[in-house]
C-alpha positions as CSV (number, residue, x, y, z in Angstrom):
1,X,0.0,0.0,0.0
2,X,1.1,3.4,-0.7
3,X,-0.3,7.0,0.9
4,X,-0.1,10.2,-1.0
5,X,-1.4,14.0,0.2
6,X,-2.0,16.3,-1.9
7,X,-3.3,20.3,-1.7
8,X,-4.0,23.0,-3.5
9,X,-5.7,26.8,-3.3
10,X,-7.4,28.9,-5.9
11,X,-8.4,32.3,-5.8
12,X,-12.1,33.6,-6.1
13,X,-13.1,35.5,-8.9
14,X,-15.7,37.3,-11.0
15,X,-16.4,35.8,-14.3
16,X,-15.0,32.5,-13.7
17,X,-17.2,29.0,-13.1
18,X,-17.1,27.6,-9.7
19,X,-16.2,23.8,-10.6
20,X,-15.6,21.1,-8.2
21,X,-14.8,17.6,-8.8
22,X,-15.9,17.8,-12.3
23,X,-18.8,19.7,-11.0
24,X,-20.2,23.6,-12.1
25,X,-21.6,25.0,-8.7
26,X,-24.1,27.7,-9.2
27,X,-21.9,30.9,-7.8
28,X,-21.5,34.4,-8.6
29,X,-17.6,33.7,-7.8
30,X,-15.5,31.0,-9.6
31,X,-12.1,30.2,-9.0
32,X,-9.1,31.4,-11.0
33,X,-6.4,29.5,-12.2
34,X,-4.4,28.5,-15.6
35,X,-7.0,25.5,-15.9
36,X,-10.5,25.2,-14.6
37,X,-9.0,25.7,-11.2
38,X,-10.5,22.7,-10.0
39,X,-9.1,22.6,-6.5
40,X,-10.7,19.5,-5.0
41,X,-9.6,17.9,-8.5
42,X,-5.7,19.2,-8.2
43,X,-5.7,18.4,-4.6
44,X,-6.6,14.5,-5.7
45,X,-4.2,14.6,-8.3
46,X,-1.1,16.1,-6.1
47,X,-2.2,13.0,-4.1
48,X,-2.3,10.2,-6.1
49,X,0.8,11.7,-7.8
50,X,2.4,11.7,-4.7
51,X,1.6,8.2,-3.6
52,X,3.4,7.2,-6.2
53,X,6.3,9.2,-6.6
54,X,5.8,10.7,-9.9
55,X,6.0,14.8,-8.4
56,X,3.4,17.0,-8.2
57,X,0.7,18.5,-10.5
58,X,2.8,21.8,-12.0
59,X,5.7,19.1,-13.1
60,X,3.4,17.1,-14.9
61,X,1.0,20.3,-16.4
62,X,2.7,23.7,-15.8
63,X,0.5,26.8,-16.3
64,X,3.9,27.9,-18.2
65,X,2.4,25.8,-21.0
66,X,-0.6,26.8,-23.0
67,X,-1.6,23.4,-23.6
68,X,-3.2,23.5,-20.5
69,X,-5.2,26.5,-20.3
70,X,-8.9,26.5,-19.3
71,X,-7.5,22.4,-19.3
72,X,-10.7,20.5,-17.7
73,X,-9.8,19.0,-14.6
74,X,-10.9,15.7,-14.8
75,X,-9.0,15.2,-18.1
76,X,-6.1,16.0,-16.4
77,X,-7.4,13.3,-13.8
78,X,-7.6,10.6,-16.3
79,X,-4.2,11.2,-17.5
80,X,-2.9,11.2,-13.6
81,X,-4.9,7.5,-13.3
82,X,-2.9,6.1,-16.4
83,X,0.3,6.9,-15.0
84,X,-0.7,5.5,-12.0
85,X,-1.4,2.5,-13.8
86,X,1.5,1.8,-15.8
87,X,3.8,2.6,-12.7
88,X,1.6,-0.8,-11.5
89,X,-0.8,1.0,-9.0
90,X,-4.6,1.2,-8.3
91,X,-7.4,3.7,-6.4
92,X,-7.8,1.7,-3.1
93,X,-9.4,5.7,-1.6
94,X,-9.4,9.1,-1.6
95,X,-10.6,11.0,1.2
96,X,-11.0,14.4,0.1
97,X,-12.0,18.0,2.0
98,X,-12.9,21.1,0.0
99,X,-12.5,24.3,2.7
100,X,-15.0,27.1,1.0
101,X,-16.9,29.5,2.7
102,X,-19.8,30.0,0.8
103,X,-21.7,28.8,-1.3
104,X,-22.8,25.9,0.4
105,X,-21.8,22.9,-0.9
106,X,-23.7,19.9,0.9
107,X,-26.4,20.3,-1.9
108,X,-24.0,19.2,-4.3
109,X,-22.0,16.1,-2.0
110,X,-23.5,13.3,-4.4
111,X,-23.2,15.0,-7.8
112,X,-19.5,15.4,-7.2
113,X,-18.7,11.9,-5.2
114,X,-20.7,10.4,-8.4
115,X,-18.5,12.6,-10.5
116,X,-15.3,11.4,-8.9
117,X,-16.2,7.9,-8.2
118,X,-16.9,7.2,-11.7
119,X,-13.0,8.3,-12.5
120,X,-11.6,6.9,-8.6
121,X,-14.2,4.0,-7.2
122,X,-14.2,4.4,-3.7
123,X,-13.9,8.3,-2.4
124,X,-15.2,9.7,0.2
125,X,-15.9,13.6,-0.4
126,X,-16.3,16.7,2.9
127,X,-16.5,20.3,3.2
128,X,-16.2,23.0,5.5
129,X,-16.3,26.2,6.0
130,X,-13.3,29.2,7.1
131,X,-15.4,29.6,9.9
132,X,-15.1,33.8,8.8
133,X,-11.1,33.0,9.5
134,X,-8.3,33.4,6.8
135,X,-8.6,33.6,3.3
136,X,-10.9,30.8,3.3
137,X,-13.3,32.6,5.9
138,X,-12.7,35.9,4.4
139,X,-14.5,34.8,1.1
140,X,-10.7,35.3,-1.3
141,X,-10.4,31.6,-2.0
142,X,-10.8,28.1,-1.7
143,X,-8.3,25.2,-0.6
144,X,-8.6,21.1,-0.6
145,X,-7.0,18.5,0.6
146,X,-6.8,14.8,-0.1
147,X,-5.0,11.9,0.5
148,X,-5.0,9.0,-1.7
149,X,-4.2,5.3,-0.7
150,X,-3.1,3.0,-3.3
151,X,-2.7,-0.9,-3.3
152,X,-0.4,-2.7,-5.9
153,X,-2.1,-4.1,-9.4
C-alpha cells in the first residue's frame, strides 16, 4: 500500500465557473487558475501523484504551458490514473475535504462523489467552511485536501 497527500488553493473571482470535482456550482464567484482551477480535483491529483512518486501536478502540467489553459480537470485526472497504472498502482481511496466558505456545498456532495467515483471507485468527499477566518473565511479563496491510498495491481 502506498499513501499520497495532496493540496492545493485557488483564488475567487468574478467571471470565472465555480467547478468542483468535475462539477459547475451555481456561484457568482468562480475560481481562477491556468486551468478550470478545480481545486478538489488538483488536490486529488497532487495525491495520487504523490503516492506514487511521480511529483506533483505543475511538473506534470505547468500553467507555463498553453496546452493546459482552461484544461478540464478531470482530463487531467484521467491522465494522472494512467500513470498510476502503468507505474503498477490502483485507487484503493481518496478522502477528500474542499475548505469554502460560501456557497454551500452539501447540496451538491452526491453530484460530485458520483463525479469522482466514476474516474476513482471508492472516495469519500467533505466540506467545510473558514469559519469567517483566513482567506478561506474571508470569502478570497478556496483550498482542498486529499489523500490517496493506493494498493499494488
Amino acid at each position: 500500500m502506498r499513501t499520497g497527500i495532496g493540496i492545493d488553493t485557488h483564488r475567487l473571482a468574478a467571471g470565472r465557473p465555480l467547478i468542483l470535482g468535475g462539477v459547475e456550482i451555481p456561484s457568482e464567484l468562480g475560481l481562477a487558475g491556468h486551468s478550470d482551477a478545480d481545486v478538489l480535483t488538483h488536490a486529488i491529483v497532487d495525491a495520487l501523484l504523490g503516492a506514487v512518486g511521480l511529483g506533483d501536478i505543475g511538473q506534470h502540467f505547468p500553467d507555463t504551458d498553453e496546452r493546459w489553459r482552461d484544461a478540464d480537470s478531470m482530463d487531467l485526472l484521467r491522465a494522472v490514473l494512467a500513470e498510476v497504472a502503468r507505474a503498477g498502482w490502483a485507487v484503493s481511496h481518496v478522502d477528500v475535504t474542499v475548505m469554502l466558505q460560501a456557497p454551500k456545498l452539501a447540496p451538491h456532495r452526491d453530484a460530485i462523489r458520483d463525479s469522482l467515483a466514476a474516474e476513482l471507485g471508492s472516495v469519500n468527499v467533505k466540506f467545510t467552511t473558514g469559519e469567517r477566518i483566513g482567506f478561506v473565511g474571508r470569502e478570497e479563496g478556496a483550498a482542498a485536501l486529499a489523500v490517496a491510498t493506493l494498493e499494488p495491481i
